[in-house]
DSSP file (Angstrom, degrees, kcal/mol; ACC not computed):
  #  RESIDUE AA STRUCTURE BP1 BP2  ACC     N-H-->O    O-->H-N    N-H-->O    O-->H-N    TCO  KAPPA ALPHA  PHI   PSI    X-CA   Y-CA   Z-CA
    1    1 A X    >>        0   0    0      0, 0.0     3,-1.5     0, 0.0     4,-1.2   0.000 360.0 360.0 360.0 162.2   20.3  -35.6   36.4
    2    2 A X  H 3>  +     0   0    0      2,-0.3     4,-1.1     1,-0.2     0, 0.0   0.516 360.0  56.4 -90.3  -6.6   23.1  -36.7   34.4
    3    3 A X  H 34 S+     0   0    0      2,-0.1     4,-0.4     1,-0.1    -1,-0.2   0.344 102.5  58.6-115.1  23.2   22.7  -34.7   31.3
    4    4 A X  H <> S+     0   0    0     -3,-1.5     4,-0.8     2,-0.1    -2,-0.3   0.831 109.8  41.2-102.7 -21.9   22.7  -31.4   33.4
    5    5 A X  H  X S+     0   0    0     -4,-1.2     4,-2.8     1,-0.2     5,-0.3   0.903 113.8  58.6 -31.7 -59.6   26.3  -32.2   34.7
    6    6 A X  H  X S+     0   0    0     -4,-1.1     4,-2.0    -5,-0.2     5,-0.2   0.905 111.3  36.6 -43.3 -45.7   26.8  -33.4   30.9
    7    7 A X  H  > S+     0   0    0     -4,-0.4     4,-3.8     2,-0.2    -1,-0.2   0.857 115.8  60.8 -64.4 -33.4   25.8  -29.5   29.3
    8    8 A X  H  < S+     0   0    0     -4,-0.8    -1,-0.2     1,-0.2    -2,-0.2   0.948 110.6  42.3 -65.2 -33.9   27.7  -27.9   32.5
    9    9 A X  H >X S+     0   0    0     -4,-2.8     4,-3.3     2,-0.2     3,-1.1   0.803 111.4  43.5 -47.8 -59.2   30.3  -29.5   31.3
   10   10 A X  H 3X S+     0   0    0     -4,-2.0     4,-5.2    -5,-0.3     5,-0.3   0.933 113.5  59.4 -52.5 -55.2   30.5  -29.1   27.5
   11   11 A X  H 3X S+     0   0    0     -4,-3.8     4,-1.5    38,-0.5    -1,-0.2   0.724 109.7  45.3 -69.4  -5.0   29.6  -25.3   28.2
   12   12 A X  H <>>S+     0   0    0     -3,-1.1     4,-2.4     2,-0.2     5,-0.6   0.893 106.3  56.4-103.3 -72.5   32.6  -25.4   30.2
   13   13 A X  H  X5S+     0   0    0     -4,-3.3     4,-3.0     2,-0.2    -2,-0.2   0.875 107.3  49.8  29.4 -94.8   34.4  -27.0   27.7
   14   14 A X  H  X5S+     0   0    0     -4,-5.2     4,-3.2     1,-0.2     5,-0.3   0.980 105.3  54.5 -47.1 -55.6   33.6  -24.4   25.3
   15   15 A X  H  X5S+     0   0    0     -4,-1.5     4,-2.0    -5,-0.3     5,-0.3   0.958 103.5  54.2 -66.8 -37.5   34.5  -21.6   27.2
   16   16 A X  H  X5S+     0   0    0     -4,-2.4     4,-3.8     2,-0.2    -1,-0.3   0.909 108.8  47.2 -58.3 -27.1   37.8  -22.8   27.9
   17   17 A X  H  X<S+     0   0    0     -4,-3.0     4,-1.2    -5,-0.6    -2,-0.2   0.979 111.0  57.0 -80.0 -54.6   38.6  -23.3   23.9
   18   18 A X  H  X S+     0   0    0     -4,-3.2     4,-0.9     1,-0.2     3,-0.5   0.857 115.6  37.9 -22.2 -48.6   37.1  -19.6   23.6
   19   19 A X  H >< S+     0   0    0     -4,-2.0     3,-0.7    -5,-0.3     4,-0.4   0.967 112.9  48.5 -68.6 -56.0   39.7  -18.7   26.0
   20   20 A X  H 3<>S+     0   0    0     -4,-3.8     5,-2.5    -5,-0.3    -2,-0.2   0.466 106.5  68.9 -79.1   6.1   42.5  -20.8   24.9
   21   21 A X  H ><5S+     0   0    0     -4,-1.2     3,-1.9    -3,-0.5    -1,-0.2   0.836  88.6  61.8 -78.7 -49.0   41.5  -19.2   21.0
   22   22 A X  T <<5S+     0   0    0     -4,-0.9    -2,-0.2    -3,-0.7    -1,-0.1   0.460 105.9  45.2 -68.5  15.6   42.6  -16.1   22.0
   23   23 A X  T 3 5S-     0   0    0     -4,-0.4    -1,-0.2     2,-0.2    -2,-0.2   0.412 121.5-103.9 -92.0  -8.0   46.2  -17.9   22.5
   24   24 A X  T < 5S+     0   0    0     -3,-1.9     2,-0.5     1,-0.1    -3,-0.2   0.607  82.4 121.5  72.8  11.6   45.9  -19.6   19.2
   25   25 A X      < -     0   0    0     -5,-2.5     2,-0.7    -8,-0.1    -2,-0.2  -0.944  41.1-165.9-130.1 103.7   45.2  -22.8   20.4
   26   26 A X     >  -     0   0    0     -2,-0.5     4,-0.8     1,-0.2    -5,-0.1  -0.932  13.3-168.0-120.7 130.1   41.9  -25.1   19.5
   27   27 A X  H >> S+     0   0    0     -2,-0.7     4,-4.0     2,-0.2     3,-0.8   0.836  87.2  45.9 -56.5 -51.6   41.3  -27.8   21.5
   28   28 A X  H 3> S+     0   0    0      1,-0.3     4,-4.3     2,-0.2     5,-0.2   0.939 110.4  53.9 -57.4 -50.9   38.3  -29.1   18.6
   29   29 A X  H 34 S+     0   0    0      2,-0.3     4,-0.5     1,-0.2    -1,-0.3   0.857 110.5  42.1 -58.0 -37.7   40.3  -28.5   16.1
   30   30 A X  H X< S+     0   0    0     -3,-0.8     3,-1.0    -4,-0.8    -2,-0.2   0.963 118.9  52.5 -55.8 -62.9   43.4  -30.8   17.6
   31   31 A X  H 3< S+     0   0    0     -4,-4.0    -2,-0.3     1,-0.3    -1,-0.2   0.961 120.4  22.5 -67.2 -39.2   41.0  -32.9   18.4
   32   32 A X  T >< S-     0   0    0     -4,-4.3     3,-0.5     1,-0.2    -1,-0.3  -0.057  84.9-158.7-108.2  38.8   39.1  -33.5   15.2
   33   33 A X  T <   -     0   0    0     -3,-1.0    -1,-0.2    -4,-0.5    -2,-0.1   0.230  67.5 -14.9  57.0-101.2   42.0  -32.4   13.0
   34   34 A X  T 3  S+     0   0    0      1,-0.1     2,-3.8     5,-0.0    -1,-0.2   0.605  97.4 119.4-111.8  -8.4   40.4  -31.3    9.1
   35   35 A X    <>  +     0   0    0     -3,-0.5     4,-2.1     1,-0.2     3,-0.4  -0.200  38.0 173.3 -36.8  59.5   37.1  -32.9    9.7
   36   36 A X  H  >  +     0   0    0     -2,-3.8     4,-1.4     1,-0.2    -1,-0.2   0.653  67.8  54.9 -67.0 -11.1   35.0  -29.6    9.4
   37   37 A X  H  > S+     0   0    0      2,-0.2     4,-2.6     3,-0.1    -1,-0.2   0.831 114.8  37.0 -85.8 -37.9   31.4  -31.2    9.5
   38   38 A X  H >> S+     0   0    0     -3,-0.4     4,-1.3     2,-0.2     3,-0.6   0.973 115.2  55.2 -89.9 -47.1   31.8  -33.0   12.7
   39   39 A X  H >X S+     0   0    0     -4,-2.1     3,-1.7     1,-0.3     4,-1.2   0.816 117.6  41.9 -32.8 -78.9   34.2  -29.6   14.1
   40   40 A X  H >X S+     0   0    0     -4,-1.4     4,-3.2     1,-0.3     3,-1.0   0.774 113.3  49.9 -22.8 -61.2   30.6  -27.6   13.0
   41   41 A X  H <X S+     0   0    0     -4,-2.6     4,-2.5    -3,-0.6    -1,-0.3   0.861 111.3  49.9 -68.3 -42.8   28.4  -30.4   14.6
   42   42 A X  H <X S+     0   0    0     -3,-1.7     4,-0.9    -4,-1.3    -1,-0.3   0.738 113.1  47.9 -46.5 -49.7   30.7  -30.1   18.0
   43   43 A X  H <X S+     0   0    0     -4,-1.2     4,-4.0    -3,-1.0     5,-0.5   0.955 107.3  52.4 -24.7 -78.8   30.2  -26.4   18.0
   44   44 A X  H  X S+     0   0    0     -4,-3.2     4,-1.2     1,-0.3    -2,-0.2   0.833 113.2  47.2 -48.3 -46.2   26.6  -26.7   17.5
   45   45 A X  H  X S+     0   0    0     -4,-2.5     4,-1.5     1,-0.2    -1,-0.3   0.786 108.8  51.8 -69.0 -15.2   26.5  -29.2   20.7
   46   46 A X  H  < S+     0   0    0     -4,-0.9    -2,-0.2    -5,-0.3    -1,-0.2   0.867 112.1  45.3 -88.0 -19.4   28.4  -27.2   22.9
   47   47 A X  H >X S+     0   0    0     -4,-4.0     4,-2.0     1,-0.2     3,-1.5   0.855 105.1  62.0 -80.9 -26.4   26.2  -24.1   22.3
   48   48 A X  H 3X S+     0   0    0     -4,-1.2     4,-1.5    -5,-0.5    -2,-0.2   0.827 109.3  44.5 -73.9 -23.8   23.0  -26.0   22.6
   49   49 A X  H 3< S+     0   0    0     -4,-1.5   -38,-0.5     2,-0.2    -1,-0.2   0.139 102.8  53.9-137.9  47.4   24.1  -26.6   25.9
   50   50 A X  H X> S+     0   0    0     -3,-1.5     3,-3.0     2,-0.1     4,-1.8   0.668 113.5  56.9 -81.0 -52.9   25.4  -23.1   27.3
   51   51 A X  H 3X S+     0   0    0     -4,-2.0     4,-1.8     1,-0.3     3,-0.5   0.683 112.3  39.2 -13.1 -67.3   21.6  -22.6   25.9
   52   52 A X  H 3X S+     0   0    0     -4,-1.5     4,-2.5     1,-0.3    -1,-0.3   0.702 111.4  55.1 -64.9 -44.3   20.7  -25.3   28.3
   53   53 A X  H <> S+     0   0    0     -3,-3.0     4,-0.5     2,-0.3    -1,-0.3   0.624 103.3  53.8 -79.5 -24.4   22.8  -24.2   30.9
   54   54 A X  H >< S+     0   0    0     -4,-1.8     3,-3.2    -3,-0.5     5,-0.3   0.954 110.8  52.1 -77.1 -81.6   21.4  -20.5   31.1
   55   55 A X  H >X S+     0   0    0     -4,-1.8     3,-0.9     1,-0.3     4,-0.6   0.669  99.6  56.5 -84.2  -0.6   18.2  -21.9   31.5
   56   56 A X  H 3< S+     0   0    0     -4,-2.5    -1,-0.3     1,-0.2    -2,-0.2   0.772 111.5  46.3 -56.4 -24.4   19.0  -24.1   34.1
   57   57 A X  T << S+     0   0    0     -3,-3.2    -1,-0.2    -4,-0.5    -2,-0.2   0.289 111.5  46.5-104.6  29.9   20.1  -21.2   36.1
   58   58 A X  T <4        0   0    0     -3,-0.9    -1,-0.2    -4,-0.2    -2,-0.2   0.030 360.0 360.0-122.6   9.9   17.3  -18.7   35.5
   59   59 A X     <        0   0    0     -4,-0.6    -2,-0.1    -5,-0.3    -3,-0.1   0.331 360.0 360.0 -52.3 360.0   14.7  -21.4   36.2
């Protein structure tokens, strides 16, 4: 279905700005500049669907 590609994605996503944090470099933040509520809200989706993404592979 198309919104498990969508979560695999985002969770992938994520991890790469986790990675590319310990450089100094976030991608959200670049992208959404000083905008801390939508940064937060962007956070908040990309963890809801590692969530998602864990249990799709321990189903």
């Amino acid at each position: 279905m198309w919104y498990e590609k969508t979560a695999l994605v985002l969770s992938a996503v994520g991890a790469i700005n986790w990675g590319l944090n310990e450089f100094g470099f976030n991608l959200v933040n670049l992208i959404f500049g000083n905008w801390a509520s939508i940064e937060a809200l962007v956070y908040y989706v990309i963890a809801l669907c590692g969530v998602f993404a864990l249990y799709k592979i321990f189903k």
